[in-house]
C-alpha positions in Angstrom: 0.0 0.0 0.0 1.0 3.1 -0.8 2.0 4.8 2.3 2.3 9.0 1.3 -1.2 8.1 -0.5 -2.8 7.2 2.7 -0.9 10.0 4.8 -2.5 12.6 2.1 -6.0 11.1 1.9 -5.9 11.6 6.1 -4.5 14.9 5.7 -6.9 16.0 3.4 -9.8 14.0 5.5 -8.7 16.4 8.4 -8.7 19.4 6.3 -12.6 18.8 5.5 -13.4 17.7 8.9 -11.8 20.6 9.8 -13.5 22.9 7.5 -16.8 21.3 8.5 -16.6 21.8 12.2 -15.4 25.4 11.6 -18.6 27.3 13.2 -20.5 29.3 11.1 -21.8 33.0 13.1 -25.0 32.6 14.2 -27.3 35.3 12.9 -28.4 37.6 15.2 -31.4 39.9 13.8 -30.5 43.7 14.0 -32.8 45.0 16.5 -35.4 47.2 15.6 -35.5 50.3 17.4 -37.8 51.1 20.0 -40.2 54.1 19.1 -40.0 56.6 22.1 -43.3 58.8 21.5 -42.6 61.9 23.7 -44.9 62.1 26.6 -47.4 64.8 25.5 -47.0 68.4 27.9 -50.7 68.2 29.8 -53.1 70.9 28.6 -53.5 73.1 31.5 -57.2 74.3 31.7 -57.5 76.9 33.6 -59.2 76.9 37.1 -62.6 79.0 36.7 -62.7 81.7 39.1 -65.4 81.0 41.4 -68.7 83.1 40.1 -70.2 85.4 43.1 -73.1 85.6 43.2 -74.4 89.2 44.5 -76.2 89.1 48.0 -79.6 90.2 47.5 -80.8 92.8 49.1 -83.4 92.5 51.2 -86.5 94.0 50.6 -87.2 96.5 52.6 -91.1 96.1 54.6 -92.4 99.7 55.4 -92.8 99.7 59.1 -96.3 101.4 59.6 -96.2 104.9 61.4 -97.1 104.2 64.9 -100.5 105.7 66.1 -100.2 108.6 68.1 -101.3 108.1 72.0 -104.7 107.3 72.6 -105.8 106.5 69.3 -108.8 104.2 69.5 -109.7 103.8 65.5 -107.7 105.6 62.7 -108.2 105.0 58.6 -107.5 107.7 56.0 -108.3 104.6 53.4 -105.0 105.2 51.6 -104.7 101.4 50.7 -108.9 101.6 49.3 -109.6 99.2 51.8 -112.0 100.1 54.8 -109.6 98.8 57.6 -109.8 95.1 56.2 -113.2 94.1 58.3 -113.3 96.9 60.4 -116.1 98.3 59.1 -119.3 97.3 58.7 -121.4 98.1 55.8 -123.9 97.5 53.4 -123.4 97.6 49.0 -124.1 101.6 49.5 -120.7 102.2 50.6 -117.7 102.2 48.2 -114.4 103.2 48.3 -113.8 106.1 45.5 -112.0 109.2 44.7 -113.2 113.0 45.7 -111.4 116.0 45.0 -108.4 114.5 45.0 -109.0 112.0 48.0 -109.9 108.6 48.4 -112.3 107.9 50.6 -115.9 105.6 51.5 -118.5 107.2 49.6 -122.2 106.5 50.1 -124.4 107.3 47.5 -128.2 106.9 48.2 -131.0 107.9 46.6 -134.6 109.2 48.1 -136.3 106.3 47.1 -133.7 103.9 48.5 -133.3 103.3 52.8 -131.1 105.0 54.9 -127.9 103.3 54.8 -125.6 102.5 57.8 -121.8 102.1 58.1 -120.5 101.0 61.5 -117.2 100.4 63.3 -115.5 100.3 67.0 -115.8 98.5 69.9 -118.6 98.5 72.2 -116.3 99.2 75.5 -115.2 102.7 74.0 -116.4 105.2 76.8 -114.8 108.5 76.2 -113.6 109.9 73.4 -113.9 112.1 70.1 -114.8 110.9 66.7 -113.0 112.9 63.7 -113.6 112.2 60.6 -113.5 115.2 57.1 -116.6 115.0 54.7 -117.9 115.9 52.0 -121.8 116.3 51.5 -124.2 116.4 48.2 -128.0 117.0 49.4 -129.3 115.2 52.0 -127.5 114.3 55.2 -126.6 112.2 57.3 -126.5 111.0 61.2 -123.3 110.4 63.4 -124.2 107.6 66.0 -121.8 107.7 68.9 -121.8 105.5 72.2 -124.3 103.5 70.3 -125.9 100.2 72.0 -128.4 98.5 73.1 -129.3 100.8 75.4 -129.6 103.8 72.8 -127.0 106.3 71.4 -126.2 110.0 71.0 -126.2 111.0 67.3 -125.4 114.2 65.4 -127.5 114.7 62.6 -126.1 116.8 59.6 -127.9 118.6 57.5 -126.9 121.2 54.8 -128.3 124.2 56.8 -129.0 123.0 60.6 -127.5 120.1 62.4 -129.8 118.7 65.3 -128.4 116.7 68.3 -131.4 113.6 68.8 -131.2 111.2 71.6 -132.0 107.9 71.0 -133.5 105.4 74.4 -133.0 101.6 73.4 -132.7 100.0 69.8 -136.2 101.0 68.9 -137.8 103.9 69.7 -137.5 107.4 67.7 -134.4 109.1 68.3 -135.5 112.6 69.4 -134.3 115.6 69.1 -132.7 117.8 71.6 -130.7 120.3 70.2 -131.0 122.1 66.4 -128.5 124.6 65.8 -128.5 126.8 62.6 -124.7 126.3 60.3 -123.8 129.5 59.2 -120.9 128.0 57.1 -120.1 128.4 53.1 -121.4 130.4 50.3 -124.6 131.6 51.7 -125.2 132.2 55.1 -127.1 129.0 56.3 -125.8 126.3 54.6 -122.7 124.1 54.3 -120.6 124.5 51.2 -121.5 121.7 49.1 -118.2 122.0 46.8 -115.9 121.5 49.6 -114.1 119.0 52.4 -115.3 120.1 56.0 -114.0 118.9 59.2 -115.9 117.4 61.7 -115.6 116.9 65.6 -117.9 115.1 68.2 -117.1 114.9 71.8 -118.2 112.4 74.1 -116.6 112.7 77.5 -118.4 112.1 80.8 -121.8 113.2 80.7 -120.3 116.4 77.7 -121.5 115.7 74.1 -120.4 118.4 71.7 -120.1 118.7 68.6 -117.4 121.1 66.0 -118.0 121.8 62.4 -115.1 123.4 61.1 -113.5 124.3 64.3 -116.7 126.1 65.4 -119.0 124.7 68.0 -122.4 124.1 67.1 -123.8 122.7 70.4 -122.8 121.9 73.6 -124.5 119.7 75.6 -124.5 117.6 79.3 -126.4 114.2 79.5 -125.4 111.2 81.3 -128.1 108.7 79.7 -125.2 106.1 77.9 -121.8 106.1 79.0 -120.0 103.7 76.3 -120.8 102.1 72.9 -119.4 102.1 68.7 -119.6 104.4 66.4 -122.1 104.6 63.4 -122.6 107.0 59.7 -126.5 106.4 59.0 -127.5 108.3 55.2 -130.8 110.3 55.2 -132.7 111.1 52.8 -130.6 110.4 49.8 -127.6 111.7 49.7 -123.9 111.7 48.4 -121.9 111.7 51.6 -118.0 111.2 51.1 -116.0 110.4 54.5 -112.2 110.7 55.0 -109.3 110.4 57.8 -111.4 109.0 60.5 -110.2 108.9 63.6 -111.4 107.5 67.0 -109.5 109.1 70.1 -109.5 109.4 73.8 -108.2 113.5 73.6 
């Protein structure tokens, strides 16, 4: 056998085994890069300013003007109301306007019956009624101390006013006193275009009455010593009342 034939075969038998076992780089994939998104700047919204509200004011309540001392019954019928129940009276009395005022106004004809409006307590005792008004024909009666028991009343007339005396709920109310009015455009008669101001006394056993400012009778009876107060129409009239007022001076 050929000896440097064999000593080249293993030679080159090495050379491929060699070769063969020579490692071959493993393949690592390139990486792919890794996106960093930039973390987005926040939007800043803005805090709202708190709203304030404004305070309300509060509304302010009229305090009502005290009475003065002694005032029993007052209503100058400002609000066209007759003292919310304090009166009472019949459909011939309405709240209305009069030369500039608002007043209760009673109108009544001749063929119609008298006509009463009535207010007060029956425990007044004494004390003077007040009262402007304004008269069209007619007349009327002022009822004072008025109860069971009877009641002074001044009658009104345009030319006289009479003082009449009623004893108990039914009988006539007589007259005591008539005393002429000199007052207005003629000599014995009220003005009929005009406001006049009226005063009736009751205190004690005194019962006077003012038309004016001027007396028109004086008078001492002791018969009734307490009762309400009462306007009675007479024989058909237009009587407009104002500013009444109930007082003990």
């Amino acid at each position: 056998m050929n000896f440097k034939f064999i000593a080249l075969a293993l030679v080159l038998g090495c050379l491929l085994l060699a070769g063969c076992a020579e490692k071959k780089p493993l393949y690592v994939p390139t990486p792919t890069p890794t996106v960093v998104l930039a973390t987005p700047e926040p939007t800043l919204v803005p805090t709202p300013e708190p709203t304030i509200a404004p305070t309300a004011e509060p509304t302010a309540v009229p305090t009502p003007t005290p009475l003065p001392f002694g005032t029993l019954f007052f209503d100058d019928f400002e609000d066209r109301n007759a003292t919310a129940g304090k009166w009472v009276f019949d459909s011939k009395w309405k709240m209305g306007e009069k030369s500039n005022r608002t007043a209760l106004i009673a109108v009544v004809s001749l063929s119609e019956a008298n006509s009463v409006a009535s207010f007060g307590s029956g425990n007044w005792t004494d004390y003077v009624v007040r009262f402007k008004f304004w008269l069209g024909g007619g007349g009327f009666r002022l009822i004072a101390r008025n109860s069971s028991a009877g009641a002074y009343i001044a009658e009104i007339m345009p030319n006289t006013a009479n003082l009449r005396i009623q004893h108990g709920s039914s009988s006539n109310a007589n007259v005591v006193l008539t005393s002429a009015l000199g007052r207005g455009q003629d000599q014995h008669r009220l003005n009929e275009s005009s406001w006049h101001d009226l005063e009736f006394f009751l205190k004690r056993n005194n019962v006077k009455l003012n038309i004016d400012g001027i007396p028109v009778f004086d008078y001492s009876d002791n018969s009734f010593s307490s009762g309400s107060v009462a306007l009675m129409t007479v024989d058909g009239v237009f009587l407009a009342v104002d500013d009444v007022n109930v007082s003990t001076s």
